[in-house]
C-alpha positions in Angstrom: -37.9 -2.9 125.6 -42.1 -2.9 126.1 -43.5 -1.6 128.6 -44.5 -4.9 129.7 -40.6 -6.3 130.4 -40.4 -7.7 133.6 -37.6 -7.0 135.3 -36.4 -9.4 138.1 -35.6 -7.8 141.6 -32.3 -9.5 143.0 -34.6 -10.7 145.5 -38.1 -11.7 145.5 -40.9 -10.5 147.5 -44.1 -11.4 147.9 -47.0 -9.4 146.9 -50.4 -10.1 146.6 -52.4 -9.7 143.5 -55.4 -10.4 142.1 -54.5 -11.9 138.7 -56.1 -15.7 139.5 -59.4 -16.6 141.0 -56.5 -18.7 143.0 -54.2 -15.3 144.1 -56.0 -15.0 147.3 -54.9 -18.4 148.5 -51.4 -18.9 146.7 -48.5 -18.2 149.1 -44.8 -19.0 149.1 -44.8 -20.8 152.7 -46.3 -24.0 153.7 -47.8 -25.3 157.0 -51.7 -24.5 158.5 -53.5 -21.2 158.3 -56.0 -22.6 160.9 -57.4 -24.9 163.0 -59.3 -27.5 162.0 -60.2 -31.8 162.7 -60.5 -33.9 159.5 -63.7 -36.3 159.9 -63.2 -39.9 159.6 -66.3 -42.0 158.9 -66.9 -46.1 159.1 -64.6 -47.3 156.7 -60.7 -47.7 156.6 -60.3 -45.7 153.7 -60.5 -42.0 154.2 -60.1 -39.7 151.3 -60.5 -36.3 151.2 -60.2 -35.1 147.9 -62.2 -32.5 145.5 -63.4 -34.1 142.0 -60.4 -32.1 140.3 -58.6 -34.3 137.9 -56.5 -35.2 140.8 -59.1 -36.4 143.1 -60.8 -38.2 140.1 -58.2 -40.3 140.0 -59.0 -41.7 143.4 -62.3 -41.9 143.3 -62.1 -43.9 139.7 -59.6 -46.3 141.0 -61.6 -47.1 144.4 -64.9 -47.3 142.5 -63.3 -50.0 139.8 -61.4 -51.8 142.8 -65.3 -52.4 144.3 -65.9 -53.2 141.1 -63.8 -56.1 141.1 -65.6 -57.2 144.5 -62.5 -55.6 146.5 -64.9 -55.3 149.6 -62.1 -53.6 151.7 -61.6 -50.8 148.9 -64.8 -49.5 150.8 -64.6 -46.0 151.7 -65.2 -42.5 153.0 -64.7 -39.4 150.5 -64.7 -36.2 152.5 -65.2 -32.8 150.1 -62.5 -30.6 150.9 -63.3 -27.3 149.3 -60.2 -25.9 148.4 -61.3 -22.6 147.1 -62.0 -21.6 150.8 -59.1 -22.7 151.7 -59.6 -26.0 153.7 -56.7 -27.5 152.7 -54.4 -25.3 155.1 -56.7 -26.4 158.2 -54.2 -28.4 160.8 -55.8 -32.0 159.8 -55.2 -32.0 156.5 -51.9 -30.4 157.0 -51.5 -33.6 158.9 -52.1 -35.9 156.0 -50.3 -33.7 153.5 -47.6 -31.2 154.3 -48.4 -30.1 150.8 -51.7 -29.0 150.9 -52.9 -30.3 147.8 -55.9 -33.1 147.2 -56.1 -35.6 147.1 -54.6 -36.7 150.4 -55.7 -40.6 151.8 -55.7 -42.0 155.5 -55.7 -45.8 155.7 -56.5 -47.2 159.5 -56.4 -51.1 158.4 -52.9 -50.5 158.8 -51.3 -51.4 162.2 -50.4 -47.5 162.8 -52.7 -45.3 160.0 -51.2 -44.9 157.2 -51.0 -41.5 155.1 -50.6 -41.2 151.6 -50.2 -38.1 149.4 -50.1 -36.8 145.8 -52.1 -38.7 143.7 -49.7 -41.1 141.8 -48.5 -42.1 145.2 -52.4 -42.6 146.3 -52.8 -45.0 143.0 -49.8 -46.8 143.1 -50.5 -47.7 147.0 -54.0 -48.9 145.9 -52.6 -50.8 143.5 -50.3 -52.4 145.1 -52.5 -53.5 148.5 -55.5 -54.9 146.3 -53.2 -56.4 143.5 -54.6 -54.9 140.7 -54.5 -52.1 138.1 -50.6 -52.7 138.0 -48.7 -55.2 136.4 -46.7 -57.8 138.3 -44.4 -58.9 135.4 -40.9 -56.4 135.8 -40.9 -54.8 132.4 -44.8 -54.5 132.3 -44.7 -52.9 135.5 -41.6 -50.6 134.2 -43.7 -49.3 131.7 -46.7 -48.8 133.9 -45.4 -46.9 136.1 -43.6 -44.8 133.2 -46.3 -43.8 132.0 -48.0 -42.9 135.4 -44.8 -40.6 136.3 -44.7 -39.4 132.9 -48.2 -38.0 133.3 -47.1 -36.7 136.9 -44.5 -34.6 135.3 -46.5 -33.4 132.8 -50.0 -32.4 133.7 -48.4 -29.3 135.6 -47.7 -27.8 132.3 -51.2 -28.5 131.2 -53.1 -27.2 134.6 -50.7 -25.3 135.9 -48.6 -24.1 133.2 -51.4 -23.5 130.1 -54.9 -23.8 132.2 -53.4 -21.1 134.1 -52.6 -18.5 131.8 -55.5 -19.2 128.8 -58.4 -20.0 131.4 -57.3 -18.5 134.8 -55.6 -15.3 134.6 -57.3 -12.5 134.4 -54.9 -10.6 131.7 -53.9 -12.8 129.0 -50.2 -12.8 127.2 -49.0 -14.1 123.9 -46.2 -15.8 125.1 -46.8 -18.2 128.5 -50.1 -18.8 126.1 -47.8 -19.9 123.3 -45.1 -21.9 125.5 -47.5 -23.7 127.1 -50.3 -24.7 124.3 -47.0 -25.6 122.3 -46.0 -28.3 125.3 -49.5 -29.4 126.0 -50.0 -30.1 122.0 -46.6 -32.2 121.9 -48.0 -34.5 125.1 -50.7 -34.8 123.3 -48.7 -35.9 120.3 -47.0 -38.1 122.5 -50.3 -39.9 123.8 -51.3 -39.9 120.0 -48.8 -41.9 118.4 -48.6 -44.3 121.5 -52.1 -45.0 121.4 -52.2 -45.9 117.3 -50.4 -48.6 118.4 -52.0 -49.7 121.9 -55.6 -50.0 123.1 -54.7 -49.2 126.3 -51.5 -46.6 127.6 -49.3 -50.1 128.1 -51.2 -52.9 125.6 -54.3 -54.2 126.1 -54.6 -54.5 129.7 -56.0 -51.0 131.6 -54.6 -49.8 134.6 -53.3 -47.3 136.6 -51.2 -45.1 134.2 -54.3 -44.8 132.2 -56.6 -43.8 134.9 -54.0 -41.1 135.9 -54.0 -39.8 132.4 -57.3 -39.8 131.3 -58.5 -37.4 134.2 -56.6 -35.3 132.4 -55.7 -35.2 128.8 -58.7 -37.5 128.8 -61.2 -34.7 130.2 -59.1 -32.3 128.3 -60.5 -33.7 124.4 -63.3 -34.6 125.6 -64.9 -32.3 128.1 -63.4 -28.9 126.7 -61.2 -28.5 129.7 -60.4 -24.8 129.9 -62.4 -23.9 127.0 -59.7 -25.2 125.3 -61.0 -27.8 122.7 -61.1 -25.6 119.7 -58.0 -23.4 120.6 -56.1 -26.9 120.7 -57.6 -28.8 118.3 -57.9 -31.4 120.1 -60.3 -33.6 118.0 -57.2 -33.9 115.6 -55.8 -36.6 118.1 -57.9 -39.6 117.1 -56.2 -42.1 119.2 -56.4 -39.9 122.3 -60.1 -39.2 121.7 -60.8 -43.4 121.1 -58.8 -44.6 123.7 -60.6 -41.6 126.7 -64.0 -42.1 124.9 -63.6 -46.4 126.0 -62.2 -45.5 129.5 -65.1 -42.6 130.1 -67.5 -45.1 129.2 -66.8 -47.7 132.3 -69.6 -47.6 135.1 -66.5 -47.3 137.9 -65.5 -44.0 135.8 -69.0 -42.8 135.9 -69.7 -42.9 139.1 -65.9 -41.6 140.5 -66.5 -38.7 138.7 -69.4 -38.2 140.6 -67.8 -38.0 143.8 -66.7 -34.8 145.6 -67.9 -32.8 142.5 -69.3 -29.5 143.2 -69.7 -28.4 139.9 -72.0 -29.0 136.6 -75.7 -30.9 137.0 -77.0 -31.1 140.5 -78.1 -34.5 139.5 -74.5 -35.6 139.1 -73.1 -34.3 142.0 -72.0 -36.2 144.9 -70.5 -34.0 147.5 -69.4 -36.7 150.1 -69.4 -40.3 149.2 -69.8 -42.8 152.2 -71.8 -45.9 150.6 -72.3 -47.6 147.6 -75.7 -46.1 147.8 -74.9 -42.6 147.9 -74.7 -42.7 144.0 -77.7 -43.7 142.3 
């Protein structure tokens, strides 16, 4: 036995740590840590998000819905800095018991409507504008495949491997192992899909691949987690072709835009309340 071996107590307790930029928020109870009232602008879309790969989902799909000339897609995108912790205030606990982003109030709705985790956000977009989500029933069966399938399996990517190659501060063989060996088989998966399909379902974008390229998509093509070498991911061809068309689109552009605190200064839009706050 190392003298690494973890040996489970019959019953857990809680202990703080400092292994994660993330160990001074993580806890194993839910509910607000404070109080605090979410703002709500003009429009009758109210996101507040952070442009993680989660809240780029979002952002992406409302900016393509104005794209199409959806009028009421129209909205209000509220940074929500989750590092501090503002995600446990009493508002946003409101809109998601979870505490994660994004989270989405819509007031067109005779009582406001709340909407959380961001499948969930997509699929409700989808489904009031009519678009990004196939009518037919076995078109839409696949659609919406896919967009669970990438909701079941990003957690081992962020969660699972983006934890314990990029986040932790002491680095182990094995969760790095287990984890680059499931993120390389989704990618498989995605690969031989996409040999065969321009798109996640055929030739006709929509949801499931806005879901999945904010994140395998940002993961071979933005070096997500410093990972791009350690991954290879340039050996998935079709992955890399199919993000590199999405990334392109102007409605991709500027929803990446949105919420983002990080990278150029020039890029960054921390709250998003007109079409005119991204130039």
């Amino acid at each position: 036995m190392g003298d690494n071996t973890y040996i489970p107590p019959k019953v857990w307790i809680w202990e703080t740590n400092e292994e994660s930029q993330w160990s001074s928020l993580n806890r194993p109870i839910a509910g607000a840590t404070h109080h605090k009232e979410l703002p709500r602008g003009e429009h009758p879309l109210q996101l507040y998000s952070l442009a993680t790969p989660n809240g780029v989902k979002i952002t992406v799909m409302l900016e393509e819905l104005l794209a199409l000339g959806n009028v009421e897609a129209e909205y209000d995108a509220w940074l929500v800095r989750i590092g501090d912790g503002e995600q446990f205030g009493s508002g946003f606990v409101e809109v998601n018991p979870n505490s994660k982003i994004p989270a989405l109030m819509d007031h067109s709705t005779p009582t406001p409507t709340r909407v959380f985790e961001s499948g969930a956000i997509l699929l409700y977009l989808a489904e009031k504008f009519d678009a990004f989500v196939p009518t037919e029933q076995s078109a839409r069966a696949e659609c919406l495949s896919w967009l669970f399938w990438q909701m079941g399996s990003a957690p081992y990517l962020g969660g699972g491997f983006g934890h314990f190659y990029h986040y932790a501060k002491n680095k182990y063989e094995y969760p790095i192992d287990r984890f680059a060996m499931e993120v390389k088989r989704q990618l498989d998966v995605l690969d031989r899909n996409l040999a065969e399909r321009r798109y996640l379902c055929g030739e006709d974008y929509n949801i499931a691949d806005i879901a999945t390229y904010c994140w395998y998509g940002n993961l071979v093509l933005n070096n997500q987690y410093e990972a791009a070498d350690f991954l290879d991911v340039a050996s998935y061809e079709n992955v890399v072709r199919w993000a590199t068309e999405i990334d392109v689109r102007p409605a991709v552009q500027r929803g990446r835009r949105v919420n983002k605190t990080s990278g150029p200064e020039e890029l960054r839009v921390l709250e998003r309340h007109d079409a005119s706050d991204i130039s």
